[in-house]
N, C-alpha and C positions, 0 to 999 in steps of 0.2 A: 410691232413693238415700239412704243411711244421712246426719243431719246433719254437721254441724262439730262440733268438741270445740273448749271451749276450749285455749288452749295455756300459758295463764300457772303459776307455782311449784306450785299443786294439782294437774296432770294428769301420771300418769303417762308413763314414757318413752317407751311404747311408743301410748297414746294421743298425745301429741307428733309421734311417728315416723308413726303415721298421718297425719296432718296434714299434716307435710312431705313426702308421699310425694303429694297430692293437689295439692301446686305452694305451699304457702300457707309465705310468708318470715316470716310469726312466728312460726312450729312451727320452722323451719330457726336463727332466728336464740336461740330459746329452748334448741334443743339446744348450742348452743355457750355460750350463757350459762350453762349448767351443766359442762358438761364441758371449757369452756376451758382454766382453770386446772388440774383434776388432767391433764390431758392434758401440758399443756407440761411441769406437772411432772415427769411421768414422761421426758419425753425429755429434757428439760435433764439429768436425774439420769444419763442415756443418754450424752450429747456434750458435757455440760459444756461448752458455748458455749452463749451466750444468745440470740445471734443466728441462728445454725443453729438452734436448739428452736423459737426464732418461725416459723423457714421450714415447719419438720418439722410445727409445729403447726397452720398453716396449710394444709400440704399433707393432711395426716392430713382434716381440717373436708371437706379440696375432693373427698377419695377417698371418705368416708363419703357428702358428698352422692348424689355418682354412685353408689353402692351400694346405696344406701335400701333399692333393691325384694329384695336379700337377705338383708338383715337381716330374722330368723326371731325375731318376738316372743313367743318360748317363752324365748329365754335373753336374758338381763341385756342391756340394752343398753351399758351402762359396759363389760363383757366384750369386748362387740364392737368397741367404738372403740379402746379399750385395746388391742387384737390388730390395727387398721389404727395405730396408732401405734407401735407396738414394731416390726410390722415395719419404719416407716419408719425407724425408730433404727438397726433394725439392718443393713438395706440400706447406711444412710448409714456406718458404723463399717468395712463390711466391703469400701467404696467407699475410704474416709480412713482414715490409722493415725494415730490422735488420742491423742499419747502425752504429752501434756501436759496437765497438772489441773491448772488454777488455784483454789485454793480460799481465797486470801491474805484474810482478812477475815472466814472464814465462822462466828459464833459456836456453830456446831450440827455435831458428826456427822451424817454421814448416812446410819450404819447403826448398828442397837441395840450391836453389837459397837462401833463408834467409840465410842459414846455411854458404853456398859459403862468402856472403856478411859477415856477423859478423864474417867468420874465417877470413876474409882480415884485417879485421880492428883488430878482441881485440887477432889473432891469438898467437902474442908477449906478454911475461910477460911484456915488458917494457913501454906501451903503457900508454900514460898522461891522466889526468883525463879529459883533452878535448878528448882525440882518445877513449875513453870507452864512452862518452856523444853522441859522433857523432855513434859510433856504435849501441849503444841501439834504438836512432832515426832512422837509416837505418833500424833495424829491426824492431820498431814496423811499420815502411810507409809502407814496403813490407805486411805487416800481413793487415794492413790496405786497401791498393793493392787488394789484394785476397777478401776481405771482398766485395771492390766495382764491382767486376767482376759479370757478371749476372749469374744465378744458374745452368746452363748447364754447365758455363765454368768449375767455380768453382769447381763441381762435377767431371769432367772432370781429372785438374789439381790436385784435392786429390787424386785422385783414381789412378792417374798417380805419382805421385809424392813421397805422402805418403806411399799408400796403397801398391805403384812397381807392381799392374799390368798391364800387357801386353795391346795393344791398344784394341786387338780380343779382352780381357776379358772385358774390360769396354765397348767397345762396344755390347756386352753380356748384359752387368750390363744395363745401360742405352736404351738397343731397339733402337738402332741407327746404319746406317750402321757403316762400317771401318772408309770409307773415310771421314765422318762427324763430327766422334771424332777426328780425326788425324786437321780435319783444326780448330774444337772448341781449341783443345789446341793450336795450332801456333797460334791464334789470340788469345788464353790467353796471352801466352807468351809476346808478340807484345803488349796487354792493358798495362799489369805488366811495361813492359821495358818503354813504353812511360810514364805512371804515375809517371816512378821513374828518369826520366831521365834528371828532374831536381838536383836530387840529388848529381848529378856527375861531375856536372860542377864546 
């Protein structure tokens, strides 16, 4: 019978996942201490509710436990929960038409495109209290943008966006060939620019 592995910040994911798979709650409670936080992220950025992303967060932890024994410690563990979380986002989106983004407060885009557009505009100290009105309006349209994009894209363009990974990974994350995430995003892209492209005139 092979030993125990530690489980604390030095042990890989997938020594971890062993661990947790052999019944021991500080291998299980270690994987959540790591993956907590980028997980909720991701689904908040999904449902924009905070209180749903705790639920979605929570239930992602409780699907991954019961799954342990298939997780295939050849690929990324982050890969893998990442793809029990997104589904749950997107079950939940495709459950509820969540057509309201609140984003009243929020000092950050939350895509490189918002981020692009609000550094054009309030980039300058010098910028009048019209040039800082018209920038908050460009980024909440953009925020709002993403919001109306349908839940493939959407998932898509976070995971691309936000999350910075690779097309291979979210095509991973998602069960969808290369070539299918690569055209879901250009036609993100393509919705985004047409919704906004009133803006610009």
């Amino acid at each position: 019978m092979s030993e125990s592995v530690p489980v604390g910040p030095t042990a890989t994911d997938q020594e971890v996942v062993l661990e947790a798979r052999r019944g021991s709650d500080a291998a299980y409670r270690e994987l959540v201490r790591r993956y907590e936080r980028p997980v909720f992220s991701l689904v908040f950025r999904m449902v924009r509710d905070r209180e749903l992303a705790e639920d979605l967060t929570q239930e992602t932890f409780i699907k991954a436990l019961n799954a342990l024994a298939s997780y295939r410690p050849e690929f990324k563990f982050s890969s893998w929960i990442f793809k029990i979380a997104n589904n749950a986002a997107i079950d939940q989106l495709r459950r509820r038409e969540l057509d309201t983004l609140s984003l009243d407060g929020s000092p950050s885009a939350e895509t490189p495109d918002a981020v692009e557009a609000t550094a054009l505009q309030v980039g300058s100290k010098g910028e009048s209290p019209l040039d800082e009105l018209e920038a908050r309006e460009l980024g909440s349209a953009i925020e709002v943008a993403i919001a109306k994009l349908r839940p493939e894209y959407r998932s898509c363009i976070l995971l691309r966006h936000v999350e910075g990974l690779a097309y291979e990974e979210i095509a991973e994350n998602m069960d969808l060939p290369l070539g299918t995430v690569k055209t879901y995003i250009h036609r993100a892209r393509n919705e985004l620019r047409q919704y906004l492209g009133h803006l610009k005139e």
